[in-house]
N, C-alpha and C positions, 0 to 999 in steps of 0.2 A: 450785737447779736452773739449771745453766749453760746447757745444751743438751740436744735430743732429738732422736735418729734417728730418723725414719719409715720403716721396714722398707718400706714398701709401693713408695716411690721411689727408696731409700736415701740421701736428702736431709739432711743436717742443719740441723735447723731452728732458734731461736733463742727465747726465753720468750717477749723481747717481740712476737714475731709474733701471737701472738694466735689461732696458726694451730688447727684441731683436729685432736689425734694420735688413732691407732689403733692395737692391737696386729698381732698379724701374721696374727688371724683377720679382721681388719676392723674390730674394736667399738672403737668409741669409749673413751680413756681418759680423757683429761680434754683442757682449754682449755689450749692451751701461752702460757704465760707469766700464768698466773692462780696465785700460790703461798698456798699454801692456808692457812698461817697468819697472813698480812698481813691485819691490822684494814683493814674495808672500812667505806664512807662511804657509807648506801645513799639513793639520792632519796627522797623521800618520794613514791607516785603519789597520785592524786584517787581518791576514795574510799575506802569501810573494809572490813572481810574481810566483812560481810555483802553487800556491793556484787559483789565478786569470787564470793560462791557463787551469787547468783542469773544470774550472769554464766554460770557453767559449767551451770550447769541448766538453761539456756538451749539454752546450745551441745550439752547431751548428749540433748537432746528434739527436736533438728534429725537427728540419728542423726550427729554430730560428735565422733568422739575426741578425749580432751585431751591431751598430757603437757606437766607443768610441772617446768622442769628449774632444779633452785638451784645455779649453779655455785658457790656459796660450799662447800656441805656437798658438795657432788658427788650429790644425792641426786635423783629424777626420781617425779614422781606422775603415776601416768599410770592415768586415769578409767576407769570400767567399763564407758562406749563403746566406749574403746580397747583393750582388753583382750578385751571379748565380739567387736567387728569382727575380733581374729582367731582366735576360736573357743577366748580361754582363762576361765577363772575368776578373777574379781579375785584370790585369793589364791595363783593359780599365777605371775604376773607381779609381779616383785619390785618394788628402786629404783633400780636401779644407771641409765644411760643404755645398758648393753648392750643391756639389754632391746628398746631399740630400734635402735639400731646392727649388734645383730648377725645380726641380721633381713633386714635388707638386701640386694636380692639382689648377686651380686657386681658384674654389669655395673654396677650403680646405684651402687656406693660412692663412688667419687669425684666425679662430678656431683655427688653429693647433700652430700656433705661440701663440696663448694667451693662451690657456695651457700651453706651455713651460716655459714664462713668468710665470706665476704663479707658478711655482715650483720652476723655479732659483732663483726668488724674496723670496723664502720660505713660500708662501703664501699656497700652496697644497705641500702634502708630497710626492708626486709622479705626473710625468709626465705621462697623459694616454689618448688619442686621436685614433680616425680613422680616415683616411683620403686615398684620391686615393692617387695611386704613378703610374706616368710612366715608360712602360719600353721601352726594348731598341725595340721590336717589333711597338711599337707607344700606345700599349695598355693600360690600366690602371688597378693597382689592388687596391681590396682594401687593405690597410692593417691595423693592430693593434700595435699601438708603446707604450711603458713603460718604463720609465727610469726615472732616480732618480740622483741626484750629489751625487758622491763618495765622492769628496771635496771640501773642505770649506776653505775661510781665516779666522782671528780669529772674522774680524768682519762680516763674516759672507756671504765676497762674496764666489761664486760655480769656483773650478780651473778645475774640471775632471766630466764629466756626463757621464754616460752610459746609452745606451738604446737599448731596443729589440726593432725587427720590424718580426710580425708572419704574415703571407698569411691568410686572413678570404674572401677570395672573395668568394670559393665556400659557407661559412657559412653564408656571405652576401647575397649572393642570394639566399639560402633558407630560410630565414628570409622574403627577401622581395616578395619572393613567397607566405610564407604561409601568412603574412601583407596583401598581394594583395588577397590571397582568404579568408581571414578572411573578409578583408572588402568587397569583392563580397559577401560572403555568407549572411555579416551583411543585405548588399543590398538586398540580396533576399529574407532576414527575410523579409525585410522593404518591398519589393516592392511586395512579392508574393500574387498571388489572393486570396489562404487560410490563413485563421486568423491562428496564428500559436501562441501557447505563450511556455516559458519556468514558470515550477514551481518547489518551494523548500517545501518538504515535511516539515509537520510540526507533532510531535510524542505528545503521551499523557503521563504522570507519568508512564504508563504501558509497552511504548514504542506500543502502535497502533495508525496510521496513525489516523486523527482527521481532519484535512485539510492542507491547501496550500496558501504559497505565492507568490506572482507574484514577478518573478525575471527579466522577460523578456515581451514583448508584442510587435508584430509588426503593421503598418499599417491596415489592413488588419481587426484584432481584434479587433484595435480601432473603425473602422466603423461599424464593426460586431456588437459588446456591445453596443454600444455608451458611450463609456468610454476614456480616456484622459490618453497614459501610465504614464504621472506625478500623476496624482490620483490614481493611483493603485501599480504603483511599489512600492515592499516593504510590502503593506497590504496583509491581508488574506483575503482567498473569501467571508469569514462572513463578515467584514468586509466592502466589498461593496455588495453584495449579502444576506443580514440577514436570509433571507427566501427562501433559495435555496433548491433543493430536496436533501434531505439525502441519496436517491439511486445513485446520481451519486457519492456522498464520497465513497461509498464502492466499487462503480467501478472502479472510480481514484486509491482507495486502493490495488486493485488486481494489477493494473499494477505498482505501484508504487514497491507493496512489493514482486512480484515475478519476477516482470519481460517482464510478458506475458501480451501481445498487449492485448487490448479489443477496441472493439465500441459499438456506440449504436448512438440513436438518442436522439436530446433536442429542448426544444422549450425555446428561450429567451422573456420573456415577454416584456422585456424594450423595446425592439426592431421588438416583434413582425418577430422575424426568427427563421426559421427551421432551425437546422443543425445537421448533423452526425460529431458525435466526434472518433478521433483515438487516443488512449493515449495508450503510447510507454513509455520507459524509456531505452534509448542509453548508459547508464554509469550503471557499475555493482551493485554500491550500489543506496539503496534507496532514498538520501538523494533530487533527484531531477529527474523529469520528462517532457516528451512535452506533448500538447497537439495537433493538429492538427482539423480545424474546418473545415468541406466543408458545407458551405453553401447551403441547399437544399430546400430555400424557393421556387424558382420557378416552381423544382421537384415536391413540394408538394402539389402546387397548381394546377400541371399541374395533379396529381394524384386527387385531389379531382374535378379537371375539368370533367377527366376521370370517375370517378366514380360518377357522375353526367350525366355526357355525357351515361354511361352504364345504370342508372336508368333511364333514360328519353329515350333511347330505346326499353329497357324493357318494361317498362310502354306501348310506341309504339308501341309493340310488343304486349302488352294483348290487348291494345286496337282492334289490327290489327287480332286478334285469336278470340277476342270475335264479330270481325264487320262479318269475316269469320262464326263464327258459328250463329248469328245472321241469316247472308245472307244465310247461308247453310239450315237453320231451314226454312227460307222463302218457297224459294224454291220449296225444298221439299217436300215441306207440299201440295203445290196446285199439284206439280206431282204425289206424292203419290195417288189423285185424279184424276190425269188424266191415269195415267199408272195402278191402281187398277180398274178403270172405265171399260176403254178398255180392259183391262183380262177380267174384268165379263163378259162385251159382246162381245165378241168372243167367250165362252162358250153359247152364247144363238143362237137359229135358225136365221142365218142373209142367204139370197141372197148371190150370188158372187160377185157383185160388193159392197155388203154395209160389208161383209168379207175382200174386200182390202181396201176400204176406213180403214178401225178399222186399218189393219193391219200399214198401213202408219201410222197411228198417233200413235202407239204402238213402231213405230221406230224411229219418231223422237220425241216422249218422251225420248226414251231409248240414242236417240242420243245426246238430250238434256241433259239427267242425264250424259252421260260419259263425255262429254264436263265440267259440274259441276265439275264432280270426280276430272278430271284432272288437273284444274283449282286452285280444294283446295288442293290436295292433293301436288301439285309442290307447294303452299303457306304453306303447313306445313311443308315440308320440308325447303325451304328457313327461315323460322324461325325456324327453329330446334325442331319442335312438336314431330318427328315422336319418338319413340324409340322402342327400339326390344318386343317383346310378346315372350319370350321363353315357347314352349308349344310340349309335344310329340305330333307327328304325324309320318302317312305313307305315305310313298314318294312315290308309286304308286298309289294312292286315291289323293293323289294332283295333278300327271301329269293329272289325269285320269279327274280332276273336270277344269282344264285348259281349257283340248281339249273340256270338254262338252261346254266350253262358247262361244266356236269359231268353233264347229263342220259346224253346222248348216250356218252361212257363207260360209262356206268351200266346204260345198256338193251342195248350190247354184249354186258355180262357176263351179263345177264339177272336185275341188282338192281332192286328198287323204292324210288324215290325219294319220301319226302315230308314235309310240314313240318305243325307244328302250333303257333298260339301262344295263349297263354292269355285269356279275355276283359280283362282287368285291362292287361292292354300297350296302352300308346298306339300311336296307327298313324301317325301325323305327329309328326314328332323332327327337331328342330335337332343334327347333329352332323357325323363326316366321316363321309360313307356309303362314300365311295372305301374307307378302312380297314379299316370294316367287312364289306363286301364281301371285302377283300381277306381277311382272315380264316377268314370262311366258303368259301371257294372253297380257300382251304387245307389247311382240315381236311376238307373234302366232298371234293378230289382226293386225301387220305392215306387216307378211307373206302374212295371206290372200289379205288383201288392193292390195299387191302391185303384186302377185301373178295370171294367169291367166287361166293359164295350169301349168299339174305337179304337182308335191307333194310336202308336208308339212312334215321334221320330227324331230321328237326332239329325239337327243340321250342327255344320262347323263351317267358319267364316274369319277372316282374317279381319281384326282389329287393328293392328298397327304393325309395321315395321320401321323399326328404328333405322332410320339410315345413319345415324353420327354412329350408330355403337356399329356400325357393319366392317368388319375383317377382311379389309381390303388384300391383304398380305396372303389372307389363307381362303380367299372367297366365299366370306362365311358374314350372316348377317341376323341380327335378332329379332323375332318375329313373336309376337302377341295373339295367339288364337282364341277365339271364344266358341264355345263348346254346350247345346244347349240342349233340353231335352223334354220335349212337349207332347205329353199324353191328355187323354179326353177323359179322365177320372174322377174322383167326387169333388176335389178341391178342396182349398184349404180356409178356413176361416181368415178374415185381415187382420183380427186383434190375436191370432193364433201366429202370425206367422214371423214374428221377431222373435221366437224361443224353437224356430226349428234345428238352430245351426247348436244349439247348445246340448252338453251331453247328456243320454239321458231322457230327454225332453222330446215328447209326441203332441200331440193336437191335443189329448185328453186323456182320459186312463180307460175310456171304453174302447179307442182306437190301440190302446196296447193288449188289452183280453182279445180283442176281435183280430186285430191284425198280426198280433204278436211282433218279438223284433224288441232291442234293447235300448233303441231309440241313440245309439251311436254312429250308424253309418253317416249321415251327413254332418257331424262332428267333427267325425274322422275324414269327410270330405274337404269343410274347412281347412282345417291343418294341412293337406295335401297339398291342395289350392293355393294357399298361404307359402307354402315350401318351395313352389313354381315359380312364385312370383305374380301370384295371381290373388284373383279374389271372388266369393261366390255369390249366389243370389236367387229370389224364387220372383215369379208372379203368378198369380194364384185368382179365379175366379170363383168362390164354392159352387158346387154341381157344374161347372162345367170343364175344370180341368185346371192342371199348373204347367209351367214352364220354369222349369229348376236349369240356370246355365251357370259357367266359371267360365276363368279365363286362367291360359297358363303361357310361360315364356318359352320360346325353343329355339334351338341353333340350326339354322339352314343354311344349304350350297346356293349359293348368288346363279342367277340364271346364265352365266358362262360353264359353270361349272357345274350346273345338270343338264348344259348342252353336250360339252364335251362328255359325260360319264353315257348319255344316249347315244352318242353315236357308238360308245367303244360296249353298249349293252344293248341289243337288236329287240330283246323283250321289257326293257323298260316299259314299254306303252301298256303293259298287263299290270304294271306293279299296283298293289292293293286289291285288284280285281280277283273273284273267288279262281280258286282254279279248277277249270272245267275237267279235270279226271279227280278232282277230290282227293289227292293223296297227302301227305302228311306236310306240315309248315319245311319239315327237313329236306324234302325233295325239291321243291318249289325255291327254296332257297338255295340249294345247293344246282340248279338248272340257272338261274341269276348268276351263279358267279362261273361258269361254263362248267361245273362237274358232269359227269354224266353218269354220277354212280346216283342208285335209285335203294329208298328201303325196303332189302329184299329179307326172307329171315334164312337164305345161305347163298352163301358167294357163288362166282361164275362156277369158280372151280367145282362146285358140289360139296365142296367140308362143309360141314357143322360148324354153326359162331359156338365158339363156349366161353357163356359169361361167369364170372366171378361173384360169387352173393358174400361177403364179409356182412352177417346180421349176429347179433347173440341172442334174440328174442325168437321162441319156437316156433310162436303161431305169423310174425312176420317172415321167418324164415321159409315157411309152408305159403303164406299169401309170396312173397317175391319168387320164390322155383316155381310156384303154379301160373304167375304170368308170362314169365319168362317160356314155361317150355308152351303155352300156348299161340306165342310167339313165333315160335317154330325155333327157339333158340336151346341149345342144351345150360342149363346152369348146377352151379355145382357150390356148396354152400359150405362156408369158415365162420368159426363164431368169434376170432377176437385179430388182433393185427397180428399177433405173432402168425398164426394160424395162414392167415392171407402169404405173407414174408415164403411160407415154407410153399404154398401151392403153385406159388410164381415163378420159384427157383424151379419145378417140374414140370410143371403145363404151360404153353405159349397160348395163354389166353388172351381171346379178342379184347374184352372192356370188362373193366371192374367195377360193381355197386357195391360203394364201399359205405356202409355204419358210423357214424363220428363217434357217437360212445359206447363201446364196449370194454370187456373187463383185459388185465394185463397189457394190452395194448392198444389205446383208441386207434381210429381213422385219420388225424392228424399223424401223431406220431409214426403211422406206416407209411405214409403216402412220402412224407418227407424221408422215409430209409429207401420207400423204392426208387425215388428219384437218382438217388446216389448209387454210385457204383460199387460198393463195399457191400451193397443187400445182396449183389451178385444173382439176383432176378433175371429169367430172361429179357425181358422185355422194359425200359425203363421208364420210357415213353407212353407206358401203356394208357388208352386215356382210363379215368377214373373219375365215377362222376358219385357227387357225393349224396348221401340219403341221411337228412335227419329230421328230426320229429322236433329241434328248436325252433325253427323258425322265426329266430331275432333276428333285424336288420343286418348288423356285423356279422351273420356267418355264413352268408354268400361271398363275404371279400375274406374272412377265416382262411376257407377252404382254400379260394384260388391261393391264396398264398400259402399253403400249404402246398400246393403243389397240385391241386386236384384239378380237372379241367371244367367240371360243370355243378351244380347245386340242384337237386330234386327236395323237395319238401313232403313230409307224409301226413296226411297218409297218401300212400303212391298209385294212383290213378290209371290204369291197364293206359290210354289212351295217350297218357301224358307219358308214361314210360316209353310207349313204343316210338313215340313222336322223339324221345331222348336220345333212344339205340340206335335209330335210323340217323340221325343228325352225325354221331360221333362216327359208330359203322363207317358210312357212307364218307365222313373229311377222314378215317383212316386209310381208306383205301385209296382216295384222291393221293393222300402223303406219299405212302406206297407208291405209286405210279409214279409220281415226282421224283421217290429215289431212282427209283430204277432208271426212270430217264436222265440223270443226273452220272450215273455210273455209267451207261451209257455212251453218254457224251466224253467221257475222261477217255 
């Protein structure tokens, strides 16, 4: 044999090459340059054939196929490992080397043949290849082959090779599973929307974390940073960052060296983004950690958008409070005028008809101002002015001051008014009574309105009291009253009455021509309701009447502590109850706390009270002297703070009604100089009750903190003034007495 062509390359090959041929299916024919009838010279190996079977029974109890191939005979034995690993019967697999060869898948033939080649030639020490193998099912395994020539001729041809063939299919495939999710993950490093990096801890002489290298960076980062992972893999973050904050080193530190997750937020200058960082560390030692970036530039923009957008309603918002109490002050100011005018005269000898004429205009001022009311008060609440005034009061002196504001309607129409509350209600309650009242006066003017015949009554009834929230400490305990108000009037339709609470919103628009009314009061009851802690509600039968109740929260004394307050108060048992000489709220409450001063309009002594009028408006300055000296009080009238500052230094006036805005020097700004000793006033103490025509929430607590002692709103009301003068009068004089008996005592 001179030569042979390998079909396969169409190569012509040479004996002495030593190469292995194939036919043109692939199988193995024989060793080229091995001629088959040349007497072979065989080594002798260590050991005997019994050495070699315990050898293979060895290898076939490990589940290792053999074949052993004699290139002398050209003849291959190949074991019942090897034959059952691919599903044949030792006696279906012959001797030839096809048997194996031709098995092969094709991709694998040459690889696998040029390994062999390499080792028969004595090029590599060992034969060791994968390759698929068929089996008898059609299937393919992978397998693992190794083998080695036992012998040699002297010149150094291979007479005997042996080789294992092991099953790795299942090992194969979990190789190129975790390959395939290794390179998925790599992808998702790469492709994920968060900047993601991996870092290698970097230790000081001391072994403290110091900084970090970048080991890893995916897409993501790089657009994040603006950074390039060829530029940074490798480097520490000084490095590319020289001037990085030292606070995130010691946070990277905490999770590097314990363990535990931390975030926080960072701002990239280069780049101009926001981002929250998560830094983790997934391996037990410190030696390396991630980082994970969520970029929250647009978050943060959208937050300072927000917080922009919230200071520009604010701002809207003062504007909107200050145009309100602007317009509120307006207002007022000319009706104060008109409604203090018309008091005066209807106290004066008028005709019958020049007594209705007065009386009309006295009601649509009056209807004018509640329209005002309603108007700002739904605007302070819609901007969230209002807020609670917690203040004791008696819960039957508030029903009682209700009914008196809608009596007189009431007994027009020829309804009967009355109220009933159950034993179990406390009658002394810490809450805002203003509210409350305001409430009931709401729903008692929608009674009457709507009301033609029949009665009007309001029961109240205890709902709950909380015992966990009760103030054991300070004997005090939270109490849920329900509050309800049932008239016998036309009623309300059922498909009408889930738009009663809304603003705005009546029954229909012939009940707004006929009834009139701006369809806010129960609106604005809601929100009140809501502000207590409470919640409101109607039942409604058409033609035969409604029952409009709420509920609200209030702070009560525990029944030791309105034992004790009766015994040390002998007229407790009247509280609430009208009082039978009819005099003012100021005396009745000034006889509760033991005063004995009464509102008189001049002292035991016989002086003249002289009050103070700080107004800068003409015709209110004309309506408040004309009440006042029918009062039986002398007043004397300043039109701006300076003005006042000068009266005080010369007259030892009783009480000052003092103006919030006037010109050069408002009401605030005086009240807080007369305070001080530097005004050089007689009097510093003097009380001062304030008059304005605002009427926003905030300037009943304004004033006291200015220094003022009480809040009148205008327009100012003969009735409600007097009931003021008398209040303050009457605890001035108690003081008085307290000095004296103080000085006394020294």
């Amino acid at each position: 044999m001179n030569s042979t062509t390998n079909e396969r390359n169409g190569q012509l090959e040479s004996p002495e090459d030593g190469a292995a041929a194939a036919n043109d299916q692939g199988s193995l024919i024989k060793i080229l340059g091995m001629p088959e009838n040349t007497a072979l010279q065989a080594k002798k190996g260590e050991g005997d054939q019994g050495s070699e079977e315990r050898w293979r029974f060895a290898l076939e109890g490990t589940g290792i196929g053999i074949w052993d191939w004699n290139l002398e005979t050209g003849k291959v034995f190949y074991s019942p490992m090897w034959t059952s690993m691919l599903g044949y019967e030792q006696d279906e697999i012959g001797d030839a080397p096809e048997e194996w060869s031709s098995r092969i898948h094709p991709d694998d033939i040459i690889p696998c043949y040029q390994q062999l080649k390499m080792h028969l030639l004595g090029k590599a020490p060992i034969y060791h290849h994968q390759h698929r193998i068929l089996c008898k099912d059609g299937s393919y395994k992978w397998v693992l082959g190794r083998g080695k020539v036992m012998q040699r001729t002297d010149d150094g041809r291979p007479l005997r090779f042996i080789s294992t063939q092991s099953d790795i299919t299942g090992r194969k495939r979990e190789r190129e599973l975790i390959w395939a999710r290794t390179e998925e993950l790599a992808w998702m490093l790469r492709s994920m929307m968060n900047a993601f990096i991996v870092c290698q801890s970097i230790f000081d002489e001391n072994g403290k974390f110091s900084s970090y290298r970048f080991e890893y960076v995916n897409d993501a980062y790089e657009a994040l940073a603006g950074v390039k992972s060829e530029d940074v893999l490798g480097k520490t973050v000084y490095d590319i960052w020289p001037d990085m904050d030292p606070s995130w080193i010691e946070k990277y530190a905490i999770a590097a060296m314990t363990g535990q997750p931390v975030s926080f937020d960072i701002y990239l200058k280069q780049t101009g983004k926001h981002c929250h960082c998560h830094v983790y560390r997934p391996w037990k030692t410190p030696e390396r950690f991630c980082i994970l970036f969520d970029d929250i530039t647009d978050l943060k923009r959208a937050e300072e958008a927000l917080i922009h957008a919230k200071e520009a309603a604010e701002e809207a918002a003062r504007a909107k409070s200050d145009f309100l109490a602007n317009i509120s002050h307006e207002i007022r100011t000319p009706l104060n005028g008109i409604i203090g005018m018309i008091g005066l005269l209807s106290d004066t000898e008028l005709d019958g008809e020049q007594r209705e004429y007065a009386r009309i205009v006295r009601i649509s001022g009056e209807a004018l101002l509640s329209l005002i009311n309603e108007i700002l008060e739904f605007s302070k609440l819609e901007a969230r002015k209002k807020d609670l005034e917690i203040l004791n009061f008696n819960l039957h002196s508030t029903v009682e001051e209700a009914k008196d504001l809608v009596v007189s309607a009431a007994s027009e129409k020829g309804l009967k008014l009355s109220s009933s509350i159950d034993r179990d209600v406390p009658r002394s309650l810490s809450g805002d009574q203003g509210k409350l009242r305001q409430i009931l006066v709401n729903l008692l003017s929608n009674a009457v309105k709507f009301t033609f015949e029949g009665k009007i009554v309001i029961h109240i009834s205890l709902e709950r009291q909380d015992d966990a929230l009760e103030d054991a400490a300070h004997n005090k305990a939270i109490v849920t009253l329900r509050f309800s108000v049932k008239d016998t009037g036309i009623g309300i339709p059922q498909d009408r009455l889930h738009i009663l609470f809304t603003p705005f919103s009546q029954v229909d628009s012939s009940t707004t021509r006929k009834f009139g009314g701006t369809g806010l009061g129960l609106a604005i009851s809601k929100q009140l309701a809501r502000l207590m802690g409470g919640r409101i509600g109607v039942e409604s039968i058409e033609g035969k009447g409604s029952t409009f109740w709420f509920t609200a929260n209030f702070i009560t004394e525990t029944t030791e502590t309105l034992r004790q307050f009766g015994e040390k108060c002998p007229e407790s048992d009247h509280a609430g109850k009208p009082d039978p000489e009819d005099k003012a709220f100021a005396n009745s409450s000034m006889k509760c706390c033991g005063s004995s001063a009464t509102a008189k309009p001049q002292e035991d002594s016989g002086r003249i009270v002289r009050i103070l009028v700080a107004e800068d408006n003409p015709v209110n300055q004309m309506v408040a002297q004309a009440m006042i000296n029918k009062l039986g009080y002398q007043a004397d009238i300043v039109a701006n703070g300076l003005e006042t500052i000068s009266a005080l230094r010369m007259i030892p006036y009783d009480l000052v009604l003092m103006d919030c805005r006037m010109p050069e020097m408002d009401g605030f700004e005086a009240t807080r100089l007369i305070r001080k000793e530097e005004s050089k006033v007689l009097d510093h103490d003097i009380p001062i009750i304030a008059m304005t025509a605002s009427a926003m929430s905030g300037d009943r607590e304004i004033c006291l903190h200015a220094g003022m002692n009480d809040f009148i709103s205008k327009p100012v009301r003969k009735e409600t003034l007097e009931q003021m003068i008398a209040a303050w009068l009457g605890r001035r004089g108690q003081d008085q007495i307290s000095k004296i008996a103080r000085i006394s005592n020294l």
